[in-house]
C-alpha positions in Angstrom: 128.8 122.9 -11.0 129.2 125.2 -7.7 128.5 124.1 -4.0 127.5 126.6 -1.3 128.6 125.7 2.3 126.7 127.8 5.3 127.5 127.0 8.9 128.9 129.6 11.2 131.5 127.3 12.6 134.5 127.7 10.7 135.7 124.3 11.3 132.5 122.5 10.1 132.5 124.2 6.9 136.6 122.6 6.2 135.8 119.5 7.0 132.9 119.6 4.8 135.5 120.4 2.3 138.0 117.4 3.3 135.1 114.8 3.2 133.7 114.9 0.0 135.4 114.2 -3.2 134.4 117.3 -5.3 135.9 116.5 -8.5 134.1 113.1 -9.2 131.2 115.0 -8.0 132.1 117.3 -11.3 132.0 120.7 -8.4 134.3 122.9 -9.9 133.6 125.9 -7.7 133.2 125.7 -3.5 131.3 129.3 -1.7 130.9 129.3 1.5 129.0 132.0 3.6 128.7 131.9 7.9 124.9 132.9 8.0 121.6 133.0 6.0 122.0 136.5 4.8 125.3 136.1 3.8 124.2 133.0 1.7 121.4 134.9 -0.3 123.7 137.2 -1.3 126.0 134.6 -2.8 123.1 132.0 -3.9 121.5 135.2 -6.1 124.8 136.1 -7.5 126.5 132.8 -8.2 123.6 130.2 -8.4 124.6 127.1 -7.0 123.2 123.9 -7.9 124.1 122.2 -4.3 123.5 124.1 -0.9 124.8 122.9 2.4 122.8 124.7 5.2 123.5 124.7 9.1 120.1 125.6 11.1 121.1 127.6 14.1 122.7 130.9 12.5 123.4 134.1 13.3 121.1 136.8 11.3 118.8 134.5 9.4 118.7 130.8 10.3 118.4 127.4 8.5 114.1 127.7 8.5 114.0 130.9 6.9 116.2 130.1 4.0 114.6 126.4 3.1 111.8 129.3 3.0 113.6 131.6 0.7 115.5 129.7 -1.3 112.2 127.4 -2.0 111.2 130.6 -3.6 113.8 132.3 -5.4 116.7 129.2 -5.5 113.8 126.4 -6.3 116.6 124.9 -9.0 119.2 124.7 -6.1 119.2 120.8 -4.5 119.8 121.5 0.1 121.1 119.6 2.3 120.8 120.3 6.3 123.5 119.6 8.4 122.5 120.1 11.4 123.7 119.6 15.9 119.8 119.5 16.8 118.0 116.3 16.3 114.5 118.5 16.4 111.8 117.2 14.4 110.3 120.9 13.7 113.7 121.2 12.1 113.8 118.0 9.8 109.6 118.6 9.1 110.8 122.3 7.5 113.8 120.4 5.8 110.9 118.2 4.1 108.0 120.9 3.6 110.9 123.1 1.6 112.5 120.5 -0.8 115.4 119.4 1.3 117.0 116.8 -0.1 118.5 115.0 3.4 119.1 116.0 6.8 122.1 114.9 8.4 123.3 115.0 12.2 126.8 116.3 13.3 129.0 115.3 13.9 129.5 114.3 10.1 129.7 110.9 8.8 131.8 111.3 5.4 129.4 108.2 3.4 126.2 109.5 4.3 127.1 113.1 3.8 129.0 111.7 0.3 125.7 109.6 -0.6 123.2 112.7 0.2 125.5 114.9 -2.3 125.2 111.7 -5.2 121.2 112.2 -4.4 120.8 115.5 -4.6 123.4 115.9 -8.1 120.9 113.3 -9.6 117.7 115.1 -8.5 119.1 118.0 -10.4 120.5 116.6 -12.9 116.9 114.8 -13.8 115.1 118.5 -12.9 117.7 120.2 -15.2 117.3 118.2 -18.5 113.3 118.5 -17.8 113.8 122.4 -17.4 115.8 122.4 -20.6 113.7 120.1 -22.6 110.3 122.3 -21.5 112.6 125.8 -22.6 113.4 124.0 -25.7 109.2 123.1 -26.7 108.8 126.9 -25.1 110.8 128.4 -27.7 109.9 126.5 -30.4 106.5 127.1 -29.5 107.5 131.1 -29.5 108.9 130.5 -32.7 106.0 128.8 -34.2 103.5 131.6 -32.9 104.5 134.1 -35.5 104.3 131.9 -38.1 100.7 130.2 -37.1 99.6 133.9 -37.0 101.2 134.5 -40.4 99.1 131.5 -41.9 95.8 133.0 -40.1 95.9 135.8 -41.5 97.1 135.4 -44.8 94.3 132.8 -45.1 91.7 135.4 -43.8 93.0 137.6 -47.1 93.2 135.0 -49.6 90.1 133.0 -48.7 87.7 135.5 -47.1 84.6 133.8 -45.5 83.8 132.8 -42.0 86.4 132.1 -39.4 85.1 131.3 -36.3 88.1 129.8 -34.4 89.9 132.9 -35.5 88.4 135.2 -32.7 89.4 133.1 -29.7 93.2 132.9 -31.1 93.1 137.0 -31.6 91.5 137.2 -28.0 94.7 134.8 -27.0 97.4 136.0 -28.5 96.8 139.4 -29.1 94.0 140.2 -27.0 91.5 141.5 -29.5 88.1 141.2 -29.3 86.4 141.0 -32.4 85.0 142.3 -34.9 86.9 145.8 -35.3 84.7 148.4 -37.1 88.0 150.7 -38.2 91.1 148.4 -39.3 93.6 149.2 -42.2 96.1 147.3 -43.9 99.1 148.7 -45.2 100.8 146.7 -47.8 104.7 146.6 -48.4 106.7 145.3 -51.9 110.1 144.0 -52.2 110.1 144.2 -55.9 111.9 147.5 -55.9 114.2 146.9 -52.9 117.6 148.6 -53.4 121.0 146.3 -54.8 122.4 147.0 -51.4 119.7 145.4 -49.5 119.3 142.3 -51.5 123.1 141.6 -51.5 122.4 141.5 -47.7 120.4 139.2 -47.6 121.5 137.2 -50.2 120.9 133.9 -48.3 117.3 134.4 -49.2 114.3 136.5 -48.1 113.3 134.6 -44.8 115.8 136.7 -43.1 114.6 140.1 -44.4 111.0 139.4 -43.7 111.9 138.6 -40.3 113.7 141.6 -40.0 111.1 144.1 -41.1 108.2 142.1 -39.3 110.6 142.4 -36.0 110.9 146.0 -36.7 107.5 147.0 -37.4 105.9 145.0 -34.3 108.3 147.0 -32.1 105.9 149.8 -32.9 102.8 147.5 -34.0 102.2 144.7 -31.4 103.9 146.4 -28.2 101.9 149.3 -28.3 98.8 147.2 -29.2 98.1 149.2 -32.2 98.2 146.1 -34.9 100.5 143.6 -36.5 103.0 142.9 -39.3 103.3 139.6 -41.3 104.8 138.1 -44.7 101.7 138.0 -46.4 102.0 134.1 -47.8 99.9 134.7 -51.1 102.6 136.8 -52.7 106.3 135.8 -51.9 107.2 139.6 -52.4 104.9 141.3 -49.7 104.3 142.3 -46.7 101.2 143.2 -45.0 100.3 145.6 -41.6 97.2 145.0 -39.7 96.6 148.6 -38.2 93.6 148.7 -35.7 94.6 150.2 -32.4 94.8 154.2 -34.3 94.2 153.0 -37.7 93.2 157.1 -37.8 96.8 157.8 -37.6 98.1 155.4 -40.1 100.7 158.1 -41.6 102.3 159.3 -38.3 102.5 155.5 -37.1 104.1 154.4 -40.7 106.4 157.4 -40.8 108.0 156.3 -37.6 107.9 152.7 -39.2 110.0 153.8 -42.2 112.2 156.0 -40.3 113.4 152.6 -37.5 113.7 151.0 -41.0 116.2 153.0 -42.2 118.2 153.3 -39.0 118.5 149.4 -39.5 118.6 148.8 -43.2 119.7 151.8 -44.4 116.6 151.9 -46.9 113.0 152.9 -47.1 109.8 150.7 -48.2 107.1 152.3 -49.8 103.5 151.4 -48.3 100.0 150.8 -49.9 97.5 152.0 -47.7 93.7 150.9 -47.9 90.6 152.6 -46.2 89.3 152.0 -42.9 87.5 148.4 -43.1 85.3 146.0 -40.8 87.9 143.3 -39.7 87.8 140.2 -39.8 85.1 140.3 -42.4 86.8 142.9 -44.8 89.9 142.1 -44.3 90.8 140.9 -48.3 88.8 144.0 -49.8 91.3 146.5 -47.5 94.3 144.5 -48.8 92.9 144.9 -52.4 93.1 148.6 -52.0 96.4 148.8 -50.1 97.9 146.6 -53.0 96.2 148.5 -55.9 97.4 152.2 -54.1 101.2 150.2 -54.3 100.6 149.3 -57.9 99.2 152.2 -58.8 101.8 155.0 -57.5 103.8 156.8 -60.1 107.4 155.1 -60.5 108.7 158.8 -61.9 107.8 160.7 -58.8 109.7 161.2 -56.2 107.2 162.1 -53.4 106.1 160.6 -50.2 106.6 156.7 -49.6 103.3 156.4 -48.1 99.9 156.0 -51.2 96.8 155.7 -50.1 94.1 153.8 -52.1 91.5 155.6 -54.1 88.5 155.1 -56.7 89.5 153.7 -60.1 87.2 156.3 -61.5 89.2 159.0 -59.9 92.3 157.1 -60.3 91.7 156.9 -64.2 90.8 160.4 -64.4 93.7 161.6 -62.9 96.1 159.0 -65.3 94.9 157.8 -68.8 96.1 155.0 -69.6 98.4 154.5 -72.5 98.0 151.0 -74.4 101.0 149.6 -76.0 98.7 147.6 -78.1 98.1 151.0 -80.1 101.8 150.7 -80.9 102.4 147.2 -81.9 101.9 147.4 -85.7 104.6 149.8 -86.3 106.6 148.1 -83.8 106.2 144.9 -85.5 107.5 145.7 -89.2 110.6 147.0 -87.6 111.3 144.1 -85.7 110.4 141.7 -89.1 112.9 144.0 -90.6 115.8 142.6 -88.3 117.4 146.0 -88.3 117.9 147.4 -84.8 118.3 150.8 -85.8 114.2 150.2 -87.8 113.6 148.9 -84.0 114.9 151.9 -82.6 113.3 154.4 -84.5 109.8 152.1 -84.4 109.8 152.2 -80.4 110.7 155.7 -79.5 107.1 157.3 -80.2 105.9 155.6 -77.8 108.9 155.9 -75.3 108.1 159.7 -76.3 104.0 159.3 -75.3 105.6 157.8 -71.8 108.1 160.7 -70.9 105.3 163.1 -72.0 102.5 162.0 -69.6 105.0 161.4 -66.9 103.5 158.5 -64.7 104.4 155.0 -65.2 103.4 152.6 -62.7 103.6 148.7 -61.3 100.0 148.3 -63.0 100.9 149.6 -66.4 104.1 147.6 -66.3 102.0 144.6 -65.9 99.6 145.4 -68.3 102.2 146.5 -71.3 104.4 143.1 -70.1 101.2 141.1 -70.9 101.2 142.5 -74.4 104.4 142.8 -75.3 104.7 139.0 -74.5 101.5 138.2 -76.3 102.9 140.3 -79.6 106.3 138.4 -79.0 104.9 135.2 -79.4 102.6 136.5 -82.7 105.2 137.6 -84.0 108.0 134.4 -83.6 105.1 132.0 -84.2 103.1 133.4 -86.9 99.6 132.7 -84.6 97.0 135.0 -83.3 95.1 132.0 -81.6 94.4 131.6 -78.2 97.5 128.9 -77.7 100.1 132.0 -78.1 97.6 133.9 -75.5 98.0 131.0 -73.2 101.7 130.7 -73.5 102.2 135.1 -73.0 99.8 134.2 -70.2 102.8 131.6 -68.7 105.7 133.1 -68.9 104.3 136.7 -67.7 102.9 134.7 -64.4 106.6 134.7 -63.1 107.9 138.4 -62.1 110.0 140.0 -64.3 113.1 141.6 -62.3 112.2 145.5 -62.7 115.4 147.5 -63.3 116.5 149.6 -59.9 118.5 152.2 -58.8 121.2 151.7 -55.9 118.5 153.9 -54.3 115.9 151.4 -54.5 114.4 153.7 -57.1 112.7 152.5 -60.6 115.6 153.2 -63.2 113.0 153.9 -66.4 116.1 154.6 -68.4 117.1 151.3 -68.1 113.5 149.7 -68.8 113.4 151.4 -71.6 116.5 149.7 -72.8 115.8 146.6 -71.9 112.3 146.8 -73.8 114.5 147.7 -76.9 117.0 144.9 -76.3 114.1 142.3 -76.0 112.5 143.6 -79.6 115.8 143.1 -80.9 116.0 139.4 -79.4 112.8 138.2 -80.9 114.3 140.2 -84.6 117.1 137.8 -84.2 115.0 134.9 -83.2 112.6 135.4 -86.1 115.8 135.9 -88.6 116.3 132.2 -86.9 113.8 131.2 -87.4 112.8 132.1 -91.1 116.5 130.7 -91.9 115.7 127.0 -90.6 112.4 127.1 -92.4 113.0 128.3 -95.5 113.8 126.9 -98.9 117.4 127.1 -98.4 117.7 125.3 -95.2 115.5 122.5 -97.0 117.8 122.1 -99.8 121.1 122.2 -97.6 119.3 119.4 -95.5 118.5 117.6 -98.9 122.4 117.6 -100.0 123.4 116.4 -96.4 120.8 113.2 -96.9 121.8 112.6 -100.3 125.7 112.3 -100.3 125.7 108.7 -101.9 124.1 110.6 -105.0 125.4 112.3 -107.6 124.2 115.7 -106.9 124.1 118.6 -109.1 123.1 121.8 -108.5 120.3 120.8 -111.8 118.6 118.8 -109.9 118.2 120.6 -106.7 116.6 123.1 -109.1 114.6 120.8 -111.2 113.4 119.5 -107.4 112.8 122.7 -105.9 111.5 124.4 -108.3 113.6 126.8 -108.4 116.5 128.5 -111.0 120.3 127.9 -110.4 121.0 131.4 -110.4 118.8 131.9 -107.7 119.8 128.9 -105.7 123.2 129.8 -106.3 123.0 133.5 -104.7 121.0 133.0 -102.2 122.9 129.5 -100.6 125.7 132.1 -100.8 123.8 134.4 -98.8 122.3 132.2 -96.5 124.9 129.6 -95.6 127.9 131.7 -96.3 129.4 129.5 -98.4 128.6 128.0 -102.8 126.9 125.5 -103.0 129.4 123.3 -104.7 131.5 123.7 -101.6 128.8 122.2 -99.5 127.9 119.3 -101.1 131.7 118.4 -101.2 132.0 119.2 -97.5 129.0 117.2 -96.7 130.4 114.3 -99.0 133.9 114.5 -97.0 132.3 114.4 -93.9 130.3 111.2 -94.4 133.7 109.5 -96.0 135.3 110.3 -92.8 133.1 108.5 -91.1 132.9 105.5 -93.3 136.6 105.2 -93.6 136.3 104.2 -89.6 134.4 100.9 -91.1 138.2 99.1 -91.8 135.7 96.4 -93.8 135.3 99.1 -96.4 137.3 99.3 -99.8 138.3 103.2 -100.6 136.9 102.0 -104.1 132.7 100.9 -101.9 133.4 104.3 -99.7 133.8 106.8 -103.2 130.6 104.9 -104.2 128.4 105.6 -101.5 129.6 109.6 -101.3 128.4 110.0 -104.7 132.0 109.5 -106.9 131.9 106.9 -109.3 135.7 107.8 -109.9 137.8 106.7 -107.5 140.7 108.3 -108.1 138.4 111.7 -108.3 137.7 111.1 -104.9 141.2 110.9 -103.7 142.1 113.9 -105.2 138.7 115.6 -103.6 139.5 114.3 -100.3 143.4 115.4 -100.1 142.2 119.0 -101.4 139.8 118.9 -97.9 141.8 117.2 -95.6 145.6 117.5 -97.0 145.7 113.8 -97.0 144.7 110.5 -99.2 141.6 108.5 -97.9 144.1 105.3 -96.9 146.8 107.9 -94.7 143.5 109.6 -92.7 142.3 105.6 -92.1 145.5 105.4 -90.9 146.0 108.3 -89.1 142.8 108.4 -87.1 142.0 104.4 -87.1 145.3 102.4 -86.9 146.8 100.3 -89.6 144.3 97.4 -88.8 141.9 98.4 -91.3 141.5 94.8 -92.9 140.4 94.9 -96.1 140.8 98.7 -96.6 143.2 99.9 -99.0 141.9 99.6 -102.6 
C-alpha cells in the first residue's frame, strides 16, 4: 500500500514518519508533497490508498482538496491533521469523506488508531469494488452470449418476440422493426489445415475471434452484429442493418481484417434485404442456401449472394448419382477395385464436364451414396436401410481441403472410390460368414467329439466332396481335412487342462476312437505327446491323467 503525507512544515511531515509503524500497517511506499497542488500531482500518478492532509497550505489548501480528491481520489481513505481547532474545518473534513481529524501537536495512538480505521474502511471498500468489477465483467461476458441465444432463437423458432425489442433498444439501441436487414452467413466446414491446427483446443476460441473481428466493423459503427449462430455448430451469422445497401464494401473490409489476423479468408452467404425481426429466418435461409449453393470449382469472389431456385437450376442442372448407381453397383459386387474404378469414372467424367460442384450436391449425392451403401451390404430396399443412410449422413462428413482452405475435388473423388471399395470388401465379408462354407467350418468346430468325414458334411449339406473340397480350399485357405484336425487339437488342448481326464476319455470326446491314433495326431500338430503338453502347460499334478 502507499501513504501520502502533505503539510508544508517539513518537520511535521518526519515525525509523521517516526510515529507510525508502517510495516505492520503493510505501507510499503511513503510520498510526501508540501501543498495541495503538489499532492494532486502525486495522488493522480501514484494512487495512494491513505492521505495525510495539513489545512493551511500554500497554493491550494486542505478544503479544496477533500473537494478534489472526493472527486477524482474517492478510493483514497484522508486523514486531517491539522493546528486550527475550527469547526468549518472539521465540518469539510466530514462533508468530503474524511476519515478523522486530528489536532497538533500529534499524539502517536490516536494518529496510529485513525490510520488502523481508515486501512479497514478501505480494505472493506476495496473487496466491495472488486467483487462489483468481478459481477461487471461477468455480466459483459454473458451479454454476448445472451444476445447469441436471442438471436439464434429468432432464426430457429421464428414467431413473435416481444421482449426482444426492449433488449435491442438496450443493448444495441435499435428500434424496431427494421424494413431493410440482411444476414450474411459464414461456414467453417472448409476452413484451411492451418487455421484449425490453431485452434485446435476447440472452436469457442475461433468464433470468438471472428465475432470480435467483425463487430469491430459491425457493432461500433452501428451498422449490425455478428454471432455463432447456435443451430449449426459450424456457422456464423451477420446481422447487417445500419447500410445493409452496402453489404459487399462492408464484408470486403470484413474479410480483408480477417486475413490480417488469421491469415485466411471466409466465404459469405448473403440473403436479400428482409423485414427484421419478423423475417429474420427466411433471410438466413437464403444467405445459407447462396453458401451451399456456390460452385466449389471456381475460384471467384468470396462473397454469393442468394438467388431464385428457378434461376439457380437453370443456370446448374443437377446431376443425380442415383442415375449411376446400377453400374456402380455390379462393380462393387464384383470386389475388384479396378471394375470399381472403371464403373465410377463416367460419372467423375459428367462432374469435370459441367464444372460446378457444390455443398448442396455434396449433400444430396452423400445421401445416396449412403442409402445404396447400405442396399447393397444389406440386401434391403425398405425403408429401415433409408432410415439408417438417413443416421449416419446427419453427422458432417469432413470435406477434403486444400492448405488454402479450398475444396480439394481431386481428393473427394478418391475418397468416394476408396469408400466403394470398402463396402466391396465388407460385402466379400460378408457373403464369406454367410455362406455355405462358413456353415460347414462352424459345423466341424461343434462337432469335434464326432467322427467326421468329409461324406457326411456332404451327405448334410447337400453338396458333392469335390465341391466342398475346392471351395473350403478357396475359402478358408486351408483342406478340409486339415481343419477338422486343427479344430479337434484345439479342443484336446483344452481338455488336457481337466487333470481328471484320462488321455484314453480325452481321444473319445475329439472324435478318435484310437488312442494311440491320437497321440500320433497330436505330436504331428504340436511336436509333443498329449501327457508332455499336460505337463508342460499344466504341471505334473494332473491326478489321474496319464493313460
Amino acid at each position: 500500500m502507499k501513504a501520502l503525507i502533505i503539510d508544508d512544515e517539513k518537520h511535521v511531515r518526519e515525525a509523521i514518519r517516526l510515529l507510525v509503524p508502517w510495516d505492520s500497517f503493510e505501507i510499503g511506499t511513503l510520498l510526501e508533497a508540501q501543498d495541495g497542488q503538489s499532492a494532486i500531482e502525486l495522488i493522480e500518478k501514484e494512487k495512494p490508498e491513505i492521505i495525510f492532509t495539513d489545512m493551511m497550505m500554500p497554493n491550494m489548501d486542505g478544503t479544496k482538496l477533500l473537494e478534489w480528491a472526493a472527486k477524482h481520489a474517492p478510493a483514497s481513505k484522508i486523514i486531517v491533521i491539522s493546528g486550527h481547532d475550527d469547526f468549518s474545518f472539521v465540518r469539510t473534513t466530514v462533508k468530503y469523506g474524511g476519515i478523522d481529524y486530528i489536532l497538533k501537536p500529534i499524539d502517536a495512538e490516536q494518529l496510529t488508531a485513525a490510520l488502523a480505521t481508515a486501512i479497514d474502511s478501505w480494505k472493506r471498500e476495496e473487496k466491495e469494488r472488486s467483487r462489483s468489477l468481478h459481477m461487471n465483467m461477468e455480466l459483459n461476458q454473458l451479454k454476448p452470449i445472451f444476445l447469441e441465444q436471442y438471436f439464434s432463437t429468432l432464426i430457429s423458432e421464428p414467431g413473435n418476440h416481444p421482449a426482444f425489442a426492449e433488449t435491442m433498444e438496450q443493448e444495441l439501441g435499435l428500434t424496431l422493426p427494421m424494413p431493410h436487414t440482411r444476414i450474411a452467413v459464414v461456414s467453417l466446414e472448409l476452413s484451411p489445415p492451418a487455421v484449425r491446427t490453431k485452434f485446435a483446443a476447440g472452436l469457442d476460441l475461433l468464433f470468438f475471434a471472428l465475432t470480435n473481428i467483425c463487430n469491430e466493423f459491425l457493432r461500433v459503427k452501428g451498422l449490425g452484429y455478428a454471432f455463432r449462430y447456435r443451430g449449426n455448430e459450424m456457422e456464423m451469422a451477420l446481422l447487417l442493418w445500419g447500410e445493409a445497401k452496402n453489404a459487399p464494401e462492408l464484408l470486403g473490409e470484413i474479410n480483408e481484417a480477417i486475413f490480417k489476423a488469421l491469415k485466411t479468408r471466409f466465404v459469405f452467404g448473403i440473403g436479400l434485404p428482409n423485414a427484421f425481426p419478423n423475417d429474420a429466418a427466411a433471410s438466413y435461409q437464403q444467405a445459407k442456401l447462396a453458401l451451399q449453393r456456390r460452385n466449389l470449382l471456381g475460384s471467384g469472389s468470396d462473397l454469393h449472394f442468394y438467388e431464385p431456385s428457378t434461376a439457380h437450376a437453370a443456370k446448374n442442372p443437377l446431376l443425380m448419382w442415383s442415375e449411376h448407381e446400377e453400374r456402380i453397383r455390379f462393380a462393387v459386387q464384383s470386389g475388384q477395385q479396378e471394375q470399381i474404378r472403371r464403373a465410377m469414372q463416367p460419372w467423375f467424367d459428367a462432374l469435370d464436364q459441367s464444372g460446378y460442384v457444390s455443398l448442396e450436391q455434396l449433400g444430396q449425392w452423400r445421401q445416396q451414396f449412403e442409402l445404396a451403401k447400405s442396399m447393397w451390404e444389406t440386401h434391403d430396399d425398405g425403408a429401415t436401410v433409408e432410415k439408417n443412410a438417413g443416421m449416419r449422413t446427419s453427422n458432417a462428413y469432413p470435406l477434403p481441403v486444400t492448405q488454402l482452405g479450398q475444396f480439394d475435388y481431386e481428393q473427394w473423388k478418391h475418397s468416394v472410390f476408396d469408400e466403394a471399395c470398402q463396402s466391396a470388401k465388407r460385402i466379400a465379408e460378408r457373403d464369406k460368414e454367410s455362406g455355405v462354407i462358413y456353415d460347414i467350418a462352424k459345423y466341424i468346430e461343434q462337432h469335434v467329439h464326432s467322427d467326421i468325414t468329409l461324406q457326411e458334411i456332404a451327405s448334410r449339406f447337400f453338396l458333392s466332396r469335390e465341391y466342398i473340397s475346392r471351395k473350403f480350399k478357396q475359402e478358408m485357405n486351408e483342406n478340409i481335412s486339415d481343419f477338422i484336425a486343427k479344430c479337434r487339437i484345439k479342443r484336446a488342448k483344452e481338455l488336457l487342462a481337466n487333470g481328471q481326464l484320462r488321455i484314453t476319455q480325452i481321444a473319445e470326446q475329439v472324435g478318435f476312437q484310437d488312442e494311440k491314433y491320437f497321440s500320433k495326431v497330436f505330436k504331428k500338430w504340436t511336436d509333443c505327446s498329449p501327457n508332455d503338453y499336460r505337463k508342460r502347460h499344466y504341471g505334473d499334478d494332473g491326478g489321474g491323467g496319464g493313460k
